[in-house]
C-alpha positions in Angstrom: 11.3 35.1 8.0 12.3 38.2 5.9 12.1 41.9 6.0 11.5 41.9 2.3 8.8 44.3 1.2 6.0 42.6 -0.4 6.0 41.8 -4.3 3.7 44.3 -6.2 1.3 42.0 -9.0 3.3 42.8 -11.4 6.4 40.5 -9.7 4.0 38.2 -8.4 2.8 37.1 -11.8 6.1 36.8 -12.9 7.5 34.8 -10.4 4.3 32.5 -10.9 4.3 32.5 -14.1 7.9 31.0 -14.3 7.3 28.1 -11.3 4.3 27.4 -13.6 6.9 26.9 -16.7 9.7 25.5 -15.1 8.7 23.4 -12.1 8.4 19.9 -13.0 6.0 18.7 -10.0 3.0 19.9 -7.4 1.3 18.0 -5.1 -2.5 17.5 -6.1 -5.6 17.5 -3.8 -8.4 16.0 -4.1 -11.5 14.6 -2.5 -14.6 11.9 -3.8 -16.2 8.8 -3.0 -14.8 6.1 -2.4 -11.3 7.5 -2.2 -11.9 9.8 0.1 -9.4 13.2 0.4 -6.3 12.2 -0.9 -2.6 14.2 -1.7 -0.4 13.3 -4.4 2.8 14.6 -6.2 2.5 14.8 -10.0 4.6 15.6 -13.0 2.8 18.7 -14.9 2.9 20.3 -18.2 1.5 23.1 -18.6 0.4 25.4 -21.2 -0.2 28.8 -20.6 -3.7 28.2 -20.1 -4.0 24.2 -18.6 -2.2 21.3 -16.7 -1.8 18.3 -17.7 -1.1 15.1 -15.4 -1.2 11.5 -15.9 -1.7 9.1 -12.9 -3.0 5.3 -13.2 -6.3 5.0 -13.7 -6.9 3.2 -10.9 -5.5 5.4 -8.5 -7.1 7.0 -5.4 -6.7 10.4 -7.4 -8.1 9.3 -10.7 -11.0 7.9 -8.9 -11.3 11.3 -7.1 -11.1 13.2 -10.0 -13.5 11.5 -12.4 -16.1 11.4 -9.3 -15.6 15.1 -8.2 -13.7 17.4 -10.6 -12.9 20.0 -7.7 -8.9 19.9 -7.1 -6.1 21.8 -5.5 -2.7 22.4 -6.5 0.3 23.5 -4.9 3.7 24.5 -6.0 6.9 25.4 -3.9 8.3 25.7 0.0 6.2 27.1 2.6 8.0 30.8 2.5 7.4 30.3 -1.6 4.0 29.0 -2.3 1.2 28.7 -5.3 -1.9 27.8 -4.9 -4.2 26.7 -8.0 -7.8 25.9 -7.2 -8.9 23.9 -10.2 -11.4 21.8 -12.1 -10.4 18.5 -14.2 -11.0 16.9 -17.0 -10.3 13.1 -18.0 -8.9 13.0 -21.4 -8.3 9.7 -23.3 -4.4 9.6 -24.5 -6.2 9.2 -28.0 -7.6 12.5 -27.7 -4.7 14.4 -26.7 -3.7 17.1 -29.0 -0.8 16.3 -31.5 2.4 16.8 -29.9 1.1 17.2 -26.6 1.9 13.5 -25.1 6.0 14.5 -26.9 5.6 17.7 -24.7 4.8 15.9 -21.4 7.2 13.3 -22.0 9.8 15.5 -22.6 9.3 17.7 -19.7 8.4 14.4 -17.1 10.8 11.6 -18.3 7.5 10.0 -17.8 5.4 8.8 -21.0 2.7 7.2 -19.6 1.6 6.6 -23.3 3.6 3.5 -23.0 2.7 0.1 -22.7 2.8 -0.7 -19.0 1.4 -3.2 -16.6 -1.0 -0.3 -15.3 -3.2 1.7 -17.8 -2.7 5.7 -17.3 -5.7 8.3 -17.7 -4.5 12.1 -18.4 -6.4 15.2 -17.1 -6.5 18.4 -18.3 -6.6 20.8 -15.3 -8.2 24.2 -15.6 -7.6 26.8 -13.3 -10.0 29.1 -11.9 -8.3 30.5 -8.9 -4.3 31.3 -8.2 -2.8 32.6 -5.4 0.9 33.3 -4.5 2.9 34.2 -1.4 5.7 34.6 0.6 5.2 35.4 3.9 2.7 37.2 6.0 3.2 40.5 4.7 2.1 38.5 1.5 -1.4 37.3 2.2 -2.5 40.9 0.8 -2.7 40.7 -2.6 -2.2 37.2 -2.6 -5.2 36.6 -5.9 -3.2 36.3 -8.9 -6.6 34.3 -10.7 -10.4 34.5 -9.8 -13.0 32.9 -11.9 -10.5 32.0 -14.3 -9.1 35.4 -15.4 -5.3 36.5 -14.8 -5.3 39.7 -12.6 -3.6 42.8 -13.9 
């Protein structure tokens, strides 16, 4: 717990805005049939405007996503957290934009581009809510994103 005063918007889009740029993983959420709800950690890249992951295309969560496009991310502790509420996209490594596999491999240490005995699927992740909070005092305030749309 802290005595902190709360972050104004201002702070709190900063602080997200440099987990968003510098964090390497989040766990990912998702929910479909067959696979059922499932949580995952991920390696991310992100954009300014998208994420980008890469998971086997036979996973639970690339089943998930490419039967319901609904996911959730989360970045940080408990006492630090970001919340993305998202929709995904399955993007063939063929379609990726130039430099953009370079970019995620660079950032991961993972190129799932390569040859491997599992085939990898990428997503492109758009967000369409983010929230951000520390603690209690927090919770206020805590929309940083609705319907797509950076608050402030």
């Amino acid at each position: 717990m802290t005595d902190a005063p709360p972050r104004e918007l201002e702070e709190r889009l900063r602080d997200t805005r440099a987990r968003l740029e510098g964090d390497v993983d989040l766990w990912v959420a998702t929910s479909g049939s067959p696979g059922g709800v499932h949580l995952i950690p991920l390696s991310f890249l992100w954009d300014g405007t998208t994420f980008l992951v890469s998971t086997p295309r036979t996973s639970i969560t690339s089943r998930n996503l490419v039967a319901d496009d609904r996911v959730r991310l989360s970045f940080g502790p408990t006492r630090d957290v970001v919340i993305v509420d998202a929709t995904a996209e399955p993007v063939n490594i063929a379609d990726l934009a130039p430099g953009t596999g370079e970019a995620f491999a660079a950032k991961t240490g993972f190129d799932p581009r390569e040859p491997d005995e599992q085939a990898y699927r990428f997503f492109l992740i758009r967000p369409r809510r983010i929230q951000a909070w520390r603690e209690a005092n927090e919770l206020r305030g805590r929309d940083l994103m609705r319907d797509g749309r950076w608050l402030g």
